[in-house]
C-alpha positions in Angstrom: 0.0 0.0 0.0 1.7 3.5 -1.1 2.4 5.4 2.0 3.4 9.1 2.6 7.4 9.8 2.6 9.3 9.4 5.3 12.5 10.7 6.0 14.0 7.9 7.4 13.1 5.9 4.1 13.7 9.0 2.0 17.5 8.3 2.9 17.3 4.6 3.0 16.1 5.0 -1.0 18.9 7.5 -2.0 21.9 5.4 -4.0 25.6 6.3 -3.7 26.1 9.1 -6.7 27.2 7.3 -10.0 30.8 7.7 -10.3 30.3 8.6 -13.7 30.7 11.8 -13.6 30.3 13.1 -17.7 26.8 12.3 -17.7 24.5 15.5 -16.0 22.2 14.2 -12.9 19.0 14.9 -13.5 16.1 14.7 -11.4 13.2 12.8 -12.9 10.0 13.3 -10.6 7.0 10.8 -10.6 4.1 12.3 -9.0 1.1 10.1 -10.3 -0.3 7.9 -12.8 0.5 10.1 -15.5 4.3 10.1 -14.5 4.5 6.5 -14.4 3.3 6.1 -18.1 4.4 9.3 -20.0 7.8 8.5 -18.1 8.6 5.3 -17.2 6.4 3.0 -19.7 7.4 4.6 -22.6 11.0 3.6 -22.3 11.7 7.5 -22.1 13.3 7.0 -18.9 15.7 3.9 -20.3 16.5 6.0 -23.3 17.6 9.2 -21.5 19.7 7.0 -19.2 22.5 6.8 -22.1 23.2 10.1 -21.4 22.2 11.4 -18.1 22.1 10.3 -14.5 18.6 9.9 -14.0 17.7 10.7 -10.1 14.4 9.3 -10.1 12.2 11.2 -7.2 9.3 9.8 -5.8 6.3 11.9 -4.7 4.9 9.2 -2.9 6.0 5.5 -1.7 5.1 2.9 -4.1 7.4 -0.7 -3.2 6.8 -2.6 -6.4 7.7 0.6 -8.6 10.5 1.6 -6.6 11.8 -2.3 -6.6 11.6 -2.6 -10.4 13.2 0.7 -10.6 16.1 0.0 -8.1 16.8 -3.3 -10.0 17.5 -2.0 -13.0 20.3 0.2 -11.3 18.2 3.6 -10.8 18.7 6.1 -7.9 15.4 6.5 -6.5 14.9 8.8 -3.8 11.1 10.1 -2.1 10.5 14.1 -2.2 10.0 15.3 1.2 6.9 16.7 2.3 5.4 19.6 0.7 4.1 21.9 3.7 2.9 25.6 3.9 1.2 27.6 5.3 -2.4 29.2 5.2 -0.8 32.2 4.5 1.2 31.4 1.5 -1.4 29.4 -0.1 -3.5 32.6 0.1 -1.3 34.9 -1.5 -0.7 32.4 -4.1 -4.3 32.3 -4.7 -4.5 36.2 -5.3 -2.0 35.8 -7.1 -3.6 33.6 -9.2 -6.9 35.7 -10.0 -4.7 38.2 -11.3 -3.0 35.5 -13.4 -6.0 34.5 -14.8 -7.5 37.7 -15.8 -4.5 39.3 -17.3 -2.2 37.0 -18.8 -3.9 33.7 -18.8 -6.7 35.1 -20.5 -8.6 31.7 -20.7 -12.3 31.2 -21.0 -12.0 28.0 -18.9 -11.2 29.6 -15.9 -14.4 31.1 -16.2 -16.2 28.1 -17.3 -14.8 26.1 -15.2 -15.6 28.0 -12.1 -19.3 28.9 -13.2 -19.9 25.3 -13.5 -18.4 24.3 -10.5 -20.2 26.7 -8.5 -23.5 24.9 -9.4 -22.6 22.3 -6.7 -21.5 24.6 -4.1 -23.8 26.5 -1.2 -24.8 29.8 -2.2 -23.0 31.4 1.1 -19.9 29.7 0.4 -20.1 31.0 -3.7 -20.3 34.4 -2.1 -18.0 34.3 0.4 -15.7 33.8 -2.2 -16.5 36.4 -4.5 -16.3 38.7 -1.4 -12.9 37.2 -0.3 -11.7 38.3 -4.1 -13.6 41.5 -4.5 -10.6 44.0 -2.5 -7.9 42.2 -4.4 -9.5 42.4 -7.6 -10.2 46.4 -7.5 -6.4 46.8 -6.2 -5.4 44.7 -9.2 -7.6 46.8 -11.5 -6.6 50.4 -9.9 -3.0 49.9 -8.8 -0.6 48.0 -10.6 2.0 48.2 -7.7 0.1 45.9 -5.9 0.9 42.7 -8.1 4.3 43.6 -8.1 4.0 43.7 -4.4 2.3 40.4 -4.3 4.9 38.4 -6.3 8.0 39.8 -4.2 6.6 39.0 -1.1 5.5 35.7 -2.7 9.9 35.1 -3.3 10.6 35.9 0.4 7.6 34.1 1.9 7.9 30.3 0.0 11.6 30.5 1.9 10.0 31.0 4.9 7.8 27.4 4.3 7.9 25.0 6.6 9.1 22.6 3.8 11.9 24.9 1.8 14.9 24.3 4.4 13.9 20.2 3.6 13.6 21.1 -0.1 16.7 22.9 -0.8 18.7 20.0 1.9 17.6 17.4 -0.6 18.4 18.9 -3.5 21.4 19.8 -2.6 22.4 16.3 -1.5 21.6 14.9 -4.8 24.3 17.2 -6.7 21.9 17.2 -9.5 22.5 19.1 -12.3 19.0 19.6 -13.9 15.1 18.7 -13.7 13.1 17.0 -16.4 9.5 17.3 -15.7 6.0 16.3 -17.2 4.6 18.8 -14.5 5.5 21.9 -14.2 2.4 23.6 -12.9 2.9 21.1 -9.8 4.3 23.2 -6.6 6.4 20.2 -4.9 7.9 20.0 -8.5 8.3 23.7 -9.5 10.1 24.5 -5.9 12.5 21.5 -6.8 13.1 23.9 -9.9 13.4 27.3 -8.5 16.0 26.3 -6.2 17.9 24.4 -9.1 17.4 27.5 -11.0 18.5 29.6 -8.2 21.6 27.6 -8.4 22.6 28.2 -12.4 20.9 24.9 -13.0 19.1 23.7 -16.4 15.5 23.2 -16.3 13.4 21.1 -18.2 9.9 20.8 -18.8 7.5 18.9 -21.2 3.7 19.3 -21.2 1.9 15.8 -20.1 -1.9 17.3 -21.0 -3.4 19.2 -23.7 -5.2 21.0 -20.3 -2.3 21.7 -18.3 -1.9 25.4 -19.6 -4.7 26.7 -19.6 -6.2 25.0 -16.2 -3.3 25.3 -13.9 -3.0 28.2 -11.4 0.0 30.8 -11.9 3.6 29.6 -12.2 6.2 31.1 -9.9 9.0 30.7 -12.8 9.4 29.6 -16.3 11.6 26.5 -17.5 14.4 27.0 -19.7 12.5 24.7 -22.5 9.2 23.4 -23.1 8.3 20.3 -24.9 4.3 20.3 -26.3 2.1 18.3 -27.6 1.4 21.0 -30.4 0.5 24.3 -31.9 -2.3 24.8 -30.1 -0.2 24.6 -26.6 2.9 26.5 -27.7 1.0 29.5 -28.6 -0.9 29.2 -25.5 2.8 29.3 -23.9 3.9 32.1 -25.7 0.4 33.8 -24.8 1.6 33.6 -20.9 5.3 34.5 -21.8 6.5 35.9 -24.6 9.7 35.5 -24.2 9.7 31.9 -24.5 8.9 32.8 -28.1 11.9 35.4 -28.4 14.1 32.4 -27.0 12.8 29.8 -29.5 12.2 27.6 -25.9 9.7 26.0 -27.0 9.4 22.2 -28.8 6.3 20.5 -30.6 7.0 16.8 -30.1 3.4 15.6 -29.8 2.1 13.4 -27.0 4.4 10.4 -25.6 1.4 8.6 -24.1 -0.2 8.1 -27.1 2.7 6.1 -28.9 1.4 3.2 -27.3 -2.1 3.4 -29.5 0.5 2.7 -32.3 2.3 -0.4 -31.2 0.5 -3.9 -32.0 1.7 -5.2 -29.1 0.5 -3.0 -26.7 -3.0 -4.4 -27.5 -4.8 -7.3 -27.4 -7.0 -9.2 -29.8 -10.6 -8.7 -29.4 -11.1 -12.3 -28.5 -8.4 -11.9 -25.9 -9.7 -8.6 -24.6 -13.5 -9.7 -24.4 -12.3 -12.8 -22.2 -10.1 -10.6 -20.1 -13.1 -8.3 -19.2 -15.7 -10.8 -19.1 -17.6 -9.6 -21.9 -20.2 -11.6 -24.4 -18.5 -12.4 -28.2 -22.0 -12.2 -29.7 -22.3 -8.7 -29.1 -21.8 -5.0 -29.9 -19.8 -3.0 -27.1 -21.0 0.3 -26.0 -17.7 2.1 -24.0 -18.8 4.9 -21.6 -15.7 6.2 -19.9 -16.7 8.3 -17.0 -14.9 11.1 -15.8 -13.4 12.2 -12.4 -15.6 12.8 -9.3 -14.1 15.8 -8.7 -15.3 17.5 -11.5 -18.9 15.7 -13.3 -21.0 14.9 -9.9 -23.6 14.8 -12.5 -22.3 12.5 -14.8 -23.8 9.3 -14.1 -27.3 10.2 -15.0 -25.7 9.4 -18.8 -25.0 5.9 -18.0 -28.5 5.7 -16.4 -30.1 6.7 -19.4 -28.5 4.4 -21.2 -29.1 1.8 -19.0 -32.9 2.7 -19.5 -33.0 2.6 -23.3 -32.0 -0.8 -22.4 -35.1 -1.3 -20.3 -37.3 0.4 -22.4 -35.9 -1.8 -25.9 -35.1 1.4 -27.7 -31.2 0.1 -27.3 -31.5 -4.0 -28.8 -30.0 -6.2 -25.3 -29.6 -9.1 -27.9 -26.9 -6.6 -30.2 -24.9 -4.7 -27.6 -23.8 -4.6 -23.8 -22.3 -1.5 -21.8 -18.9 -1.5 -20.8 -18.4 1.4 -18.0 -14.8 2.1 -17.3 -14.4 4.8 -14.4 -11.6 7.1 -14.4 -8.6 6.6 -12.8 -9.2 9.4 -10.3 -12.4 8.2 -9.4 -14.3 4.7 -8.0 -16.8 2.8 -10.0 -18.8 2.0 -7.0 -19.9 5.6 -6.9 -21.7 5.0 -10.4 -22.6 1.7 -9.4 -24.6 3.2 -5.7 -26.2 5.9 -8.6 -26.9 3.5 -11.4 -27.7 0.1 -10.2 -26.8 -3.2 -10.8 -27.9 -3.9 -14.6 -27.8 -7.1 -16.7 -27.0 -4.4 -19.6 -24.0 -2.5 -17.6 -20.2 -4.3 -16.6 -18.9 -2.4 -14.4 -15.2 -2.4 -14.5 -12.5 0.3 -13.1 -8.9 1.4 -14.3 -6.2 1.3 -11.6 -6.3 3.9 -8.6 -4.5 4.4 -5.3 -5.7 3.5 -2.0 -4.8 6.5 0.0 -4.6 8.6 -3.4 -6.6 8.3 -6.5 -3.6 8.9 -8.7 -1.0 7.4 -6.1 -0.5 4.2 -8.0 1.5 1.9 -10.3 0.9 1.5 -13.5 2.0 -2.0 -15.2 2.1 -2.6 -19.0 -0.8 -4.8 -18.9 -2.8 -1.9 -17.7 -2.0 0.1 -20.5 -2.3 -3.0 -22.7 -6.3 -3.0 -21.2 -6.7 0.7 -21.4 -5.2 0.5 -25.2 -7.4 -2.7 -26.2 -11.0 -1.1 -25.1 -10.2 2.1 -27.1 -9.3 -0.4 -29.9 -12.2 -2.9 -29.5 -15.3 -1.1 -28.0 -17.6 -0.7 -30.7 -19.3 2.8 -29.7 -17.7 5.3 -27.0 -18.8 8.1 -24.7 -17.4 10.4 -22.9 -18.3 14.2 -21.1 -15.5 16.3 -22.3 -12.4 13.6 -22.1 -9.5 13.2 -23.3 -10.9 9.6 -24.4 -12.1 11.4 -27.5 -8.7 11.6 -28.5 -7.4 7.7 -27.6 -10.9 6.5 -29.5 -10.2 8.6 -32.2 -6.9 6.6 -33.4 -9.0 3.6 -33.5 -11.2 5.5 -35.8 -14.2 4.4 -33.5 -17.5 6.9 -32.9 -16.7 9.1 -29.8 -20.2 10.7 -28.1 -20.6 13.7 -25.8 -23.6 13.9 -24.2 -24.3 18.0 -24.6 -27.7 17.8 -22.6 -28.4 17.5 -18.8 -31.8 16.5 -16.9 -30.8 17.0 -14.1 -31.7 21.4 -12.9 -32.0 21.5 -16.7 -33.0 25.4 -16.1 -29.9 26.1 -14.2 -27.5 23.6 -15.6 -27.6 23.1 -19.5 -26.3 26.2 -20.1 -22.9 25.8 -18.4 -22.7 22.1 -19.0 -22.9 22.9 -22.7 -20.0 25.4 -22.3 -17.6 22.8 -20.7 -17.6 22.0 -24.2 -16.1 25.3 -25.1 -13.1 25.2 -22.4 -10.0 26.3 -24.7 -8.2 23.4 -23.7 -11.2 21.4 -25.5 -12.4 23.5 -28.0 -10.3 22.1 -30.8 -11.7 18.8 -29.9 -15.4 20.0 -30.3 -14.7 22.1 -33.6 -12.8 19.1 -35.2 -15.9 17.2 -35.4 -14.7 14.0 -33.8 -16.8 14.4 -30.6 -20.7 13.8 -31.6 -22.9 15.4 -29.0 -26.3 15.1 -29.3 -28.6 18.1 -27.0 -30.5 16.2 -25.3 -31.6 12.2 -24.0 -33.5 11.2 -26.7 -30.8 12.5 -29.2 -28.3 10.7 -27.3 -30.2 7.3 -27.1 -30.8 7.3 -31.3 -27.5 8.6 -31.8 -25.8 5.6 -29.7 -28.0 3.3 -32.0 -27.1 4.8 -35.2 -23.7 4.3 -34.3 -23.7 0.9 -33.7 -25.3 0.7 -36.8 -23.4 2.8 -38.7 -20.1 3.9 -37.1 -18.4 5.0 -39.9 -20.9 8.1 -40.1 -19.3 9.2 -36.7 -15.9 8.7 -37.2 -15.4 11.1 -40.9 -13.4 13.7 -38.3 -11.2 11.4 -36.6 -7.8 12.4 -38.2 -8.5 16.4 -38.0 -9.1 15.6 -34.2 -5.5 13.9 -34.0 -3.7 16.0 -36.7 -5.0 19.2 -34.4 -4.2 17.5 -30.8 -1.5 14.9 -31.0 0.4 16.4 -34.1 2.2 12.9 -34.9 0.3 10.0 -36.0 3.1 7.4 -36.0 4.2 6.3 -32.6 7.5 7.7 -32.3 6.7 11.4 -30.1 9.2 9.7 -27.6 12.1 10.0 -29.8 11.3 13.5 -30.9 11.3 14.0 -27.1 15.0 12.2 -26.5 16.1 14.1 -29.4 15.3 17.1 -27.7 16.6 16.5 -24.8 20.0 15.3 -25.7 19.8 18.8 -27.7 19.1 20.5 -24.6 21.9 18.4 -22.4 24.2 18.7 -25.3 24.3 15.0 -25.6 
């Protein structure tokens, strides 16, 4: 079971420094799921190990991972633990609403926020806007007071409880650089500023088309930025222009999806519908739900399916409904909303015990996650990035762009989730169906399993737009840069 750092085992993990000392020491971080897959299962971290030290740093404890990593001669070593105070996470968050009204500039904050707000109390909605009202009119009437905010921000994150126990660490590592998949994260970026602080190199690359335009305001830049594509470097350059003046920016596409394009990451159907338990003699219907934290809502989708079932407008004797829940989320939450159903298997990607996205992730997981994109005949989703993985497979990918659940008060922003910058290229592209309201959806589903080539005409402008590459090999492009950047 993964358990929070120690820093007894923090020193028990940290190998003697390689005594080869022509290769730079890098720190490597793995903070989730995402790490473990974009970094690790990829073979990125093997490849960039012929010419750097990798000094592979653990956000969390995770035995099996750290075993497998450990035997194949890595330095592993845990992060200590990120702690500050009240104060500083307040003057981050001002901070922040400045960020996102004068350089961010995104629509999604906006969005995002409105919609969320639909499942908060009133009281607390307002307190909020209250909290934010002074800072706001001082950001509007006084531009002193931003420059204020971000000094005292660079004196007051050395005054964390955490930063003596950071900058000991890194110091003890003798590292000589930070390659990161997250950036935006604040254990990660303080890693950075003090290697930055210190004449250091620092890396980044993107993990999710989101990351940019969701994330709250970064404390520093990274010497280079690798992204997925055009769409993400100008929203880079829109936050910094001088990463544009310094050509610091790389499109390499996205390393996670080079597994869609290698056979043997998935199975054959036969093998995949035995694996999951599912019927041979029939049509698959994917719905891949999204986290908890942000669609409370959600489930009502799979319910409605699960009554076109009922009510014979969906044929039981042609197709069954594979859910899938999202790694940062449980599938007995849909289960306690739904029901059990003879028309619904319930199955549920890996997750953490302690932390959703605290967790290993094996090759046969991917190899499952990679094989029900392939195989699953229909697929749904509310505003995922599951468009995209279906989308290689050229299979019909549905957004349900309806709600009936506070239809008056809802629709409106659930719709506009829709129109989130990050996804916006997603819904213009085509690839993403959504039909406006339950009866669309439930003839839409069926015409689909009909005929599923009518859904899928837009799959290739959905993955020429998002992914850039098409052929498998965005990890190369990324160890190309990097031995660039390193001078390799």
């Amino acid at each position: 079971m993964p358990k929070a750092p120690t820093a007894r085992k923090q020193n028990f993990l940290l190998k003697p420094m390689s005594e080869n000392k022509t290769k730079p020491r890098v720190i490597i971080p793995i903070v989730g799921q995402g790490s473990v897959i974009h970094v690790i299962r990829t073979g990125m971290l093997d490849r960039m190990s012929e010419f750097v030290t990798p000094v592979v740093a653990m956000l969390w404890e995770q035995p099996d991972l750290i075993e497998e990593l450990k035997a194949k001669g890595y330095e592993v070593t845990l992060m200590p633990t990120y702690n500050v105070t009240a104060a500083y996470y307040a003057l981050r968050a001002k901070i922040t609403l400045w960020y996102s009204k004068y350089v961010l500039k995104s629509p999604t904050r906006i969005i995002l926020r409105s919609y969320l707000d639909l499942y908060l109390p009133a009281k607390k909605v307002w307190k909020r806007k209250l909290k934010n009202a002074l800072p706001e009119f001082l950001f509007a009437t006084w531009p002193p007071y931003i420059k204020r905010l971000i000094k005292q921000e660079g004196v007051l994150i050395k005054q964390q409880p955490c930063y003596d126990a950071y900058y000991t660490w890194v110091r003890s590592l003798q590292a000589d650089s930070i390659f990161t998949i997250t950036p935006f994260l604040q254990e990660v970026e303080l890693v950075a500023r003090i290697l930055k602080e210190q004449g250091k190199k620092v890396m980044a690359s993107i993990h999710s088309f989101d990351n940019i335009t969701t994330r709250q305001w970064p404390a520093f830049f990274f010497d280079h930025y690798l992204v997925w594509n055009n769409i993400n470097k100008a929203e880079l350059e829109r936050i910094n222009p001088q990463l544009k003046t310094n050509n610091a920016i790389t499109i390499c596409g996205a390393a996670q999806f080079d597994f869609h394009y290698k056979p043997n990451f998935t199975w054959s159907r036969e093998e995949w519908l035995a694996k999951l338990g599912l019927p041979a003699d029939k049509k698959i219907i994917l719905y891949a739900g999204g986290p908890v934290s942000l669609f409370k809502d959600e489930p009502q989708y799979l319910a409605h399916l699960n009554e076109a079932f009922k009510a014979g407008k969906i044929d039981a004797s042609e197709a069954v409904i594979l859910f899938r829940s999202h790694p940062l989320d449980k599938k007995e939450r849909w289960h306690a909303l739904v029901g059990d159903s003879p028309y619904i298997i319930y199955d549920a990607a890996q997750s953490g015990k302690e932390k959703f996205d605290h967790t290993n992730v094996t090759e046969e997981d991917i190899r499952k996650l990679m094989s029900t994109v392939k195989h699953a005949d229909v697929q749904i989703n509310f505003t995922s990035t599951m468009t995209i993985d279906g989308s290689v497979f050229y299979r019909p990918q549905i957004g349900p762009y309806y709600t009936e659940l506070d239809k008056a008060r809802k629709e409106k922003l659930t719709r506009m989730m829709y129109m989130q910058e990050h996804y916006l290229p997603i819904t213009k592209s085509g690839a993403i169906n959504m039909p406006a309201s339950k009866e669309a959806f439930i003839q839409m589903v069926s015409e689909a399993l009909q005929n599923p080539a009518r859904y899928t005409q837009h799959c290739d402008d959905c993955l020429d737009t998002m992914i850039t590459y098409k052929d498998g090999q965005t990890t190369g492009r990324v160890i190309a840069a990097l031995k660039r950047f390193y001078n390799a």
